[in-house]
N, C-alpha and C positions, 0 to 999 in steps of 0.2 A: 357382965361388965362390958363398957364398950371400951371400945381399942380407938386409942386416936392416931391418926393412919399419919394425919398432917405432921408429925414433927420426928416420925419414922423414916417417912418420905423426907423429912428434911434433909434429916441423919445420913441415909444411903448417900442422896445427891451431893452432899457437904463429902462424903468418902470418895466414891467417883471422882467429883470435882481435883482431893486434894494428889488420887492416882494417876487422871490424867495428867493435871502440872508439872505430878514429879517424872511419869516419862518424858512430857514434850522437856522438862527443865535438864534433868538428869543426864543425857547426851550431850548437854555444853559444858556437865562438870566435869563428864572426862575425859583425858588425854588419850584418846584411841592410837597416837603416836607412839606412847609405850609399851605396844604389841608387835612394832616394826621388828625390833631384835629377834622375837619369839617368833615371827614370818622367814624371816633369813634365817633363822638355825633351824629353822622345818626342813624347808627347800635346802638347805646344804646339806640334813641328815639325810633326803628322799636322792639327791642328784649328787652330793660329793661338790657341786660347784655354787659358785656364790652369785645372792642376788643383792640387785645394788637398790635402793628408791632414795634417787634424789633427792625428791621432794617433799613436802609433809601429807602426811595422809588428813584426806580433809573427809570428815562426818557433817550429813545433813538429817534431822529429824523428820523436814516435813518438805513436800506434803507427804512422804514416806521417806521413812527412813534408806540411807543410799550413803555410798563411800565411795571418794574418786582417790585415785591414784594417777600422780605424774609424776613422770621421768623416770622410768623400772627400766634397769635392762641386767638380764642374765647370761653371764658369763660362757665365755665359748671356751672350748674344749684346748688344752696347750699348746697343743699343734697347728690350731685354728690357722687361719690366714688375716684375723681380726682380733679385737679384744672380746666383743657382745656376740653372743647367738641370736638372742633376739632382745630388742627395744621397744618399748611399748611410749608414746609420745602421752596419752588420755586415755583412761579405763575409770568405765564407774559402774555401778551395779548399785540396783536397789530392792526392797522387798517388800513385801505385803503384811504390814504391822497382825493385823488377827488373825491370819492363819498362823502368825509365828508364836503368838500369843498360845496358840491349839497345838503347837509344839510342831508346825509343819513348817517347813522354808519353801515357800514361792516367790522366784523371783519375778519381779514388776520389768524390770528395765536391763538390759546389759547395752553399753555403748564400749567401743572401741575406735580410736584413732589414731593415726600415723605409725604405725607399727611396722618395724623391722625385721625378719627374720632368715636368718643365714644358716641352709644346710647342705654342708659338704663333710665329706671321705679324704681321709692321708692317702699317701700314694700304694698302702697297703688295701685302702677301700673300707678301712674303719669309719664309721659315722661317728660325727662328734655328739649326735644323738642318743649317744651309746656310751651313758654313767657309770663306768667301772668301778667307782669308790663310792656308789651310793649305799647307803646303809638298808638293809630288807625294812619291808615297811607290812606292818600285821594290821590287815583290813578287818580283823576279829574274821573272818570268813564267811561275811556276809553277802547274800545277794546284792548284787545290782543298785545302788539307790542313784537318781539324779535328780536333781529337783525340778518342780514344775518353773519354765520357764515363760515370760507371756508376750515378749519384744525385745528384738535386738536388732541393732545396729551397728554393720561394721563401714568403715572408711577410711580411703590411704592406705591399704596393707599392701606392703613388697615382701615375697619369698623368694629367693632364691635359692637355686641348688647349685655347687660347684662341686663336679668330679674331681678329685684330686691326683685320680691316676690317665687321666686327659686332658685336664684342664678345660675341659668343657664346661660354660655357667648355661643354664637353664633360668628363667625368670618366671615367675607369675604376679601380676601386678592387679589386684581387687580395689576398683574404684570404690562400688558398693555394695553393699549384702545385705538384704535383709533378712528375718525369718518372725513372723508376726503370728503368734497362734490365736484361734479364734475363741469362739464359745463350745466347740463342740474337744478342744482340744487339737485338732489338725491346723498343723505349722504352714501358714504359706511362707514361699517363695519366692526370693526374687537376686539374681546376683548380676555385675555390670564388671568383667574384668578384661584381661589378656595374660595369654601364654606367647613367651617369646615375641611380644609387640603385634599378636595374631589375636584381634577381638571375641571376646567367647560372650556370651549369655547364657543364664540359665535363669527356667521360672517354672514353677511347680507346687503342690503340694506334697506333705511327710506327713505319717502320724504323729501320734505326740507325743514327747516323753516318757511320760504314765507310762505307755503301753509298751514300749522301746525296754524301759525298765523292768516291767513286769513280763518282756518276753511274751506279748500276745499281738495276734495278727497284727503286722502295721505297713498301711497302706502307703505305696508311693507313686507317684505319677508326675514326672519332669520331661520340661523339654529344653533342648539345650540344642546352641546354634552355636558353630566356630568353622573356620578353616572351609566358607563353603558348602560344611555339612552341617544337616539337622538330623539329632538322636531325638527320639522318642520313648518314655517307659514306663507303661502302664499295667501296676497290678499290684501286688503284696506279699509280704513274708512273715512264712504261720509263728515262727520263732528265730525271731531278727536275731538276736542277742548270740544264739547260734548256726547262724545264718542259715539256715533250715525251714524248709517249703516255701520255698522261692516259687514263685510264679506269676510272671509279668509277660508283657508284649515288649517286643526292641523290635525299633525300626530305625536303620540310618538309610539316609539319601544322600548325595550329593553331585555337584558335577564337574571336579575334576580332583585326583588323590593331589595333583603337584600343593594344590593348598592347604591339605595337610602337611605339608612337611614341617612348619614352626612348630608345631604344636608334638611332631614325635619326633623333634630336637636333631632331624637330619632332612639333607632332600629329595624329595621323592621327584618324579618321573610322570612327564603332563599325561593324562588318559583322561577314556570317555567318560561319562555319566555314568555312576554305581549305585546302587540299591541292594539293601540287607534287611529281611525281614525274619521273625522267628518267635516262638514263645518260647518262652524258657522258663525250665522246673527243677524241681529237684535240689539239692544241695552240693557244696564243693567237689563232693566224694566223687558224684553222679547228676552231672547235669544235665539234662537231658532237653537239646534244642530240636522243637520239632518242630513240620511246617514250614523248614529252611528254605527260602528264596529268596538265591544271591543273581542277581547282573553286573556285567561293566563292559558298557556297549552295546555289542550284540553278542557276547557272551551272557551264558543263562545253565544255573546250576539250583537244584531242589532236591533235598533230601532230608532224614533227621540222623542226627549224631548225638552219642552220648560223650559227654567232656568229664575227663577227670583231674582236677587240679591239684591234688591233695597227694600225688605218688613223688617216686626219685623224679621224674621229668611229665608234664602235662601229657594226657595222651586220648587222641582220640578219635573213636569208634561208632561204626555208621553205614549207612548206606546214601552213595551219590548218584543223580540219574544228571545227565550233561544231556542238557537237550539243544544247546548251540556252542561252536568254540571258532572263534573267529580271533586268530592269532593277529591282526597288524590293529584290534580293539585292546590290546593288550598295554600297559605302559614302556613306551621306549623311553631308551637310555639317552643319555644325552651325547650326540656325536663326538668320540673321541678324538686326539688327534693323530694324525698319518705316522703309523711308528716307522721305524730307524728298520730298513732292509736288511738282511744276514743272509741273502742268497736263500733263504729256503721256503718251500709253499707251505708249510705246515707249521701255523703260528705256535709259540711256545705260551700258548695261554694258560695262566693255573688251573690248576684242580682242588678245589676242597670240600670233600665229601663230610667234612665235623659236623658240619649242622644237621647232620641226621641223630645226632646224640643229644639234640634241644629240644625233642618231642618224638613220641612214639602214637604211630596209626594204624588202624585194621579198617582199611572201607572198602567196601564190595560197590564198584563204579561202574554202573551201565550207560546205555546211550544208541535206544531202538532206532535212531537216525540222528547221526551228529554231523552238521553241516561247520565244514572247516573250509572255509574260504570259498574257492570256486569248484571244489567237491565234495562230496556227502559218505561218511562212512556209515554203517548200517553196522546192528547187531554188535555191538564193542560192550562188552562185559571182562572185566579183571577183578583183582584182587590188589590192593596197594596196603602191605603190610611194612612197616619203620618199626624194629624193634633194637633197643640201645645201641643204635648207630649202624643198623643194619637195612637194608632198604630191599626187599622183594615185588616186583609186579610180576605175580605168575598166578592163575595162567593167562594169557591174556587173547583174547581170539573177537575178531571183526571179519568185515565183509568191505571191501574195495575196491573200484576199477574193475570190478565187473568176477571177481575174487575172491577168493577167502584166505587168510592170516590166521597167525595163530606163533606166541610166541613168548618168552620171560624175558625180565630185566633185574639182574642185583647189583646194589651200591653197596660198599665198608667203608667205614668211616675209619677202621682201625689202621689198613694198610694202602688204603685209597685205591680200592680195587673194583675193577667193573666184569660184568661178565651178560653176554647179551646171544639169545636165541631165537632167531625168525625164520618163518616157514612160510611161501606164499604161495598160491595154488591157481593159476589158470588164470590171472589177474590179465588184463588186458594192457599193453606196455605202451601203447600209445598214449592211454589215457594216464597212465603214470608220470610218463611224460611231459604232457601236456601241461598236467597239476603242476610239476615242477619248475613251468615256465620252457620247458624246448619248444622248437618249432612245431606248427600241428603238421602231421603225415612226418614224420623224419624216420620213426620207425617205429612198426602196429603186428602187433600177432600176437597169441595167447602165449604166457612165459609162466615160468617156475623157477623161484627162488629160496636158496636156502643159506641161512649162515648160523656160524658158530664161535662166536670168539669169546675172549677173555685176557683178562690184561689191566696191570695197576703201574701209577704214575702219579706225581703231585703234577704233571701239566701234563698235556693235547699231544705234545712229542714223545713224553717218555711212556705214554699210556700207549700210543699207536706203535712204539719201538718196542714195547713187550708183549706183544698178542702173538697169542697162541688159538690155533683155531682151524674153520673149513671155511671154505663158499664156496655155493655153485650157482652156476644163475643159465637155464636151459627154454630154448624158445626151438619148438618141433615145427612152425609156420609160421610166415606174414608177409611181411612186405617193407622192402626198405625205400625211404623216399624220395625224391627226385634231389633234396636235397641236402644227402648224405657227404655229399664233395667237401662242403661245405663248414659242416659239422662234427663228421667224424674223422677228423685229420685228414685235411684233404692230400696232403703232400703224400701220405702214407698211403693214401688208397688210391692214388697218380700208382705208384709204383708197383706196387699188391695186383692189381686190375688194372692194366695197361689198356689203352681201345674203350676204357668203361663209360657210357653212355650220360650225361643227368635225365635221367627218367626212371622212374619209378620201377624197383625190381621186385621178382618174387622169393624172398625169403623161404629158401628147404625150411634151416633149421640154424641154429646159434646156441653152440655150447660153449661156457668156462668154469672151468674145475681147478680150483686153487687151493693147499695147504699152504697155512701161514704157521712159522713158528719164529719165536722171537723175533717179530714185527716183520720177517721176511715172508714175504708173497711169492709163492712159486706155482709155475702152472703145473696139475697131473691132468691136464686137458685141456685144449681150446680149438673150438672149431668155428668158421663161420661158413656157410654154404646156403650162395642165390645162384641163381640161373644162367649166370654169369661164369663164375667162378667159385671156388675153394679155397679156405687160406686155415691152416694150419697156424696155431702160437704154442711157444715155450719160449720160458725165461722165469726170471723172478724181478721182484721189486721191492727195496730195503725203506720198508718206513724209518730205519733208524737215519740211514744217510741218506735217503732221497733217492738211490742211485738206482738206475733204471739197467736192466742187461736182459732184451727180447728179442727177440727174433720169430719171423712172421714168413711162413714158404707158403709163397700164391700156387694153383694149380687154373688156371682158366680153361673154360669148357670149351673154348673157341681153339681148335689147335692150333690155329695158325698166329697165336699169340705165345704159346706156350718158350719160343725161344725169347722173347722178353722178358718175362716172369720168372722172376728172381728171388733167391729170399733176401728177404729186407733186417737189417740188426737196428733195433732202437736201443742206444746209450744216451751217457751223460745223464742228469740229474730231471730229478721233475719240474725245477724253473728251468734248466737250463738241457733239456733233452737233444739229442742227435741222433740223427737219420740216415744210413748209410747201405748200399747194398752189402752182402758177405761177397767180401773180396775173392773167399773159398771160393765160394759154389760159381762165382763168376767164372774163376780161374780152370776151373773142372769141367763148366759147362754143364751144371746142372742147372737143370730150370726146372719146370711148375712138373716133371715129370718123375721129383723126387716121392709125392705123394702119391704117384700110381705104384712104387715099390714098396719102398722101406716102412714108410709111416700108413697104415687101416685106420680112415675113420671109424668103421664099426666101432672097433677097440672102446673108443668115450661115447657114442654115440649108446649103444645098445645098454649099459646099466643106467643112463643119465636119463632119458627121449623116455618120459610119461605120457599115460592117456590111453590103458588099459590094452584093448581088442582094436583099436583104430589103427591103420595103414599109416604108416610113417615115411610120407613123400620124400621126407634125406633121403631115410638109409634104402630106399629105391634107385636114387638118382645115385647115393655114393657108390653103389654095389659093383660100375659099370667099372673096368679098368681104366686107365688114364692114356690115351693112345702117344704113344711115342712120338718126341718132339726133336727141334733143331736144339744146337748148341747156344746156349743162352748168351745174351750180351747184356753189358751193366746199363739202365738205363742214367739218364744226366737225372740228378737230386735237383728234386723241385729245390723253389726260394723257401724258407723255414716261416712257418706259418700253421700249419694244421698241431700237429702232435704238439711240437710248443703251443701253438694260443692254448692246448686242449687244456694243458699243467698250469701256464701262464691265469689261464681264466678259471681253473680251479682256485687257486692261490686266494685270487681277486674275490672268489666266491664266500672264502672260509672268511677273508678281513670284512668283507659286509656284512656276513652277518655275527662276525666278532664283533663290531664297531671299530673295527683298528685303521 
């Protein structure tokens, strides 16, 4: 029997025909307006707060079906500073009739415009983000779904943030944004905004949805320009969804940090040229940056560190090698202005050691040659451990000025306590010197230094008025310079070394041995001794009050000076110090003949004076007795200039580089 195909084929087509009519017709029969209600009782069961749409929801069928929405805005929180959190001006969305048809939503199109968005914290730091009377919402406990999406378009979006426990607003303003996915599924790219009135761009590729959704590799690659600086980040993540097997390239450059400062909502400090390079792996737990090379200037640091974001505070661990540090490449402050005098040298600037309790670190920091300005340390290897507020560099040992170091550092954050140990060894003091800006030749010979202190304070005063502690600081040879007069109080060594020459001397030996206890500085030793002369010290000196009470008995090798040579009392305070002979020993007639008796240099000299099996030219020259002198007379007090500028130009030293 034949089959006639033609009025089969009619049939179907005449079906089709009357299926099509009734979707393209059937979306003008209905009122998609009577779902508005059932929209705002979702969103007020999901968020406890109400949304409002002004306007009528409008449905299009063709050329795909699409719904725009104008005039939505959802309510802020009661405490808000506003009525709306956010306002949406134009929102429309549309989708792909046969795939929905296949039971799949992809969407075609999402547009957005003029949209408002306002998020801020009550004075307690509550986000009004944060729906406390929203009702629990049951996802049935399903994976992930997002639908496929294939163009969007954002424009006109304002964010702001307002602190409400500073009152600080933060802005971000999106000209435009696009995100366009292709044929293969990967999303380009492309955004035109500003943070705080500071131009940002970003353009890149993402994976696609699908794969975001399904938790499989998804590649990303962005670049992004703002504040001066360009980021870069090139690579993928094995499973986004839990942000897990991360592994990209990051590179920032830029050249100067002050132009970030809109962008991290405070202002930063002009500096050089920085660059940050690194790959990074791993996951929040353990992130592992390796490959690290950082600059800023002619500073230069490379190492890898493991980051953990995921404990009580970030922390992290690693090894750094510092192969430059050039401290005036560093960001400075901005010039203070001149504070209010109080009579003392020792600025009361705070102390706050809290920020040790914002991150915890273990890095092992090397540095085979670290050039720091106009000299170069060698062999610097420590330990920098921060653990909940506790701060260790031990051990810590280098090579300098011709030297070797070796010494710890501990910060608390709980009691704001410091405690500090350095040990110097055969270090050349001229070149110390020198480094630190003194004149060249003022004074050169091999030294030995040791301290010990310890001592907490919330400022620079009350930290140096409670130390408890030692120092010694021991020079067995050298040479003092012609222009010692000059520099080392001259008024004081007018009187010390009476007859004493400008030209260059030969340094015996130079010891002082001081306990400090409760910021008081007292001498258990002080010697100096050139070729000239001897000058014996005792006294002490109150970092709490400033107040100075020293006294200094010259002995000159010259007898025929010896009735000059007097001992000398330094009082009065450290800005304001005084210079006098002891009226005593005037009155008695003791002069520089008091140290051939009563006071042995051996005594300090012989446990102090390092350097094994070598001949120790002092205690050769001290050994001689002091030959017998006239009756000492008081000489006339220089004009006040040395010992003062010494304290005066301390003072000066500490506000520079305070910025005060």
């Amino acid at each position: 029997m034949k089959i006639r195909w033609r009025p089969v084929v009619y049939a179907v087509g005449g079906v089709l025909a009357v299926l099509v009519a009734a979707a393209v017709a059937l979306p003008f029969l209905i009122d998609v307006n009577r779902f508005k209600p059932q929209i705002v009782a979702l969103v007020k069961d999901a968020t406890g707060r109400d949304l409002v749409i002004d306007k009528d929801l409008v449905f299009s069928p063709l050329p795909r079906p699409s719904i725009r929405i104008a005039g939505l805005r959802f309510r802020n929180a009661a405490w808000g500073s506003r009525p709306d959190m956010l306002s949406v001006g134009e929102a429309s969305l549309s989708v792909d009739l046969l795939p929905l048809l296949r039971g799949t939503l992809k969407i075609g199109e999402v547009r957005l415009a003029d949209v408002d968005v306002l998020l801020e914290t009550d004075k307690a730091g509550h986000g009004n983000w944060q729906f406390g009377a929203a009702k629990p919402v049951d996802n049935g406990g399903g994976a992930l779904v997002l639908p496929d999406v294939a163009d969007v378009a954002v424009k006109a979006i304002k964010v702001a943030f307002r602190n409400g426990m500073t009152g600080r607003i933060d802005t971000l303003d999106v000209k435009s944004l696009s995100a366009l996915a292709g044929a293969s599924g990967a999303v380009a790219l492309k955004a035109e905004a500003s943070v705080n009135s500071s131009p940002v761009t970003l353009a890149g590729t993402l994976g696609s949805l699908a794969d975001l959704a399904a938790n499989r590799s998804w590649p990303l690659k962005l670049d992004l320009a703002a504040g001066g600086a360009k980021l870069a980040v090139d690579g993928a993540v094995a499973r986004p969804t839990e942000l897990k097997g991360l592994n990209f390239a990051l590179r920032v450059e830029g050249s100067d940090l002050a132009l970030l400062g809109p962008l991290a909502g405070a202002p930063l400090s002009k500096s050089k040229p920085y660059r940050l390079a690194m790959q990074v792996k791993g996951e929040p737990a353990a992130l592992n940056l390796s490959g690290l090379v950082a600059s800023l200037g002619n500073n230069a640091v490379a190492g890898d560190l493991i980051l953990n974001l995921l404990g009580a505070r970030p922390k992290v661990a690693g090894n750094l090698n510092l192969a430059r540090l050039d401290p005036s490449d560093f960001p400075q402050g901005e010039a203070k202005p001149a504070a209010k005098r109080d009579g003392r040298v020792i600025p009361d600037m705070p102390l706050d050691f809290s920020g040790l309790r914002l991150i915890d670190l273990d890095l092992n920091i090397s540095a085979p040659a670290l050039a720091m300005g106009a000299f170069t340390l060698a062999d610097l290897a420590t330990r920098l451990v921060v653990t909940d507020g506790e701060l260790a560099l031990r051990p810590l040992t280098l090579a300098a000025f011709d030297g070797k170091a070796s010494g710890e550092l501990t910060l608390s954050a709980k009691n704001n306590a410091m405690a500090i140990k350095l040990t110097l060894r055969r270090f050349a003091m001229g070149k110390l010197l020198a480094a630190a800006g003194a004149p060249a030749g003022l004074l050169d010979g091999p030294a030995d230094y040791d301290l010990d202190v310890r001592g907490a304070g919330g400022n620079l005063r009350a930290l140096l008025a409670s130390l408890n502690g030692q120092t010694a600081l021991v020079m067995d040879s050298g040479k003092v310079g012609a222009k010692y007069e000059d520099y080392l109080s001259a008024d004081l060594f007018k009187i010390l070394i009476p007859g004493a020459k400008k030209a260059d001397a030969k340094l015996n030996c130079f010891v002082g041995r001081y306990d400090i206890r409760a910021g008081v500085v007292e001498t258990t030793g002080f010697l100096f001794d050139s070729e000239s002369s001897t000058i014996q010290g005792e006294g002490r000196a109150n970092f709490g009050t400033e107040a100075l009470d020293v006294v200094f008995k010259p002995r000159p090798k010259d007898a025929s000076l010896l009735s000059v040579a007097v001992p000398v009392k330094v009082g009065g305070t450290f800005a304001s110090p005084s210079i006098r002979p002891d009226e005593f020993a005037v009155a008695k007639g003791v002069g520089g003949a008091v140290l051939g008796g009563v006071f042995n240099p051996l005594g300090i000299l012989i446990p102090l004076v390092t350097g094994g099996d070598r001949t120790n030219p002092c205690l050769a020259a001290l050994a001689k007795p002091a030959p017998a002198g006239a009756r000492a007379t008081a000489p006339q007090r220089p004009a006040d200039g040395g010992v003062g500028g010494f304290f005066r130009g301390l003072g000066q030293t500490l506000d520079k580089s305070l910025g005060r």
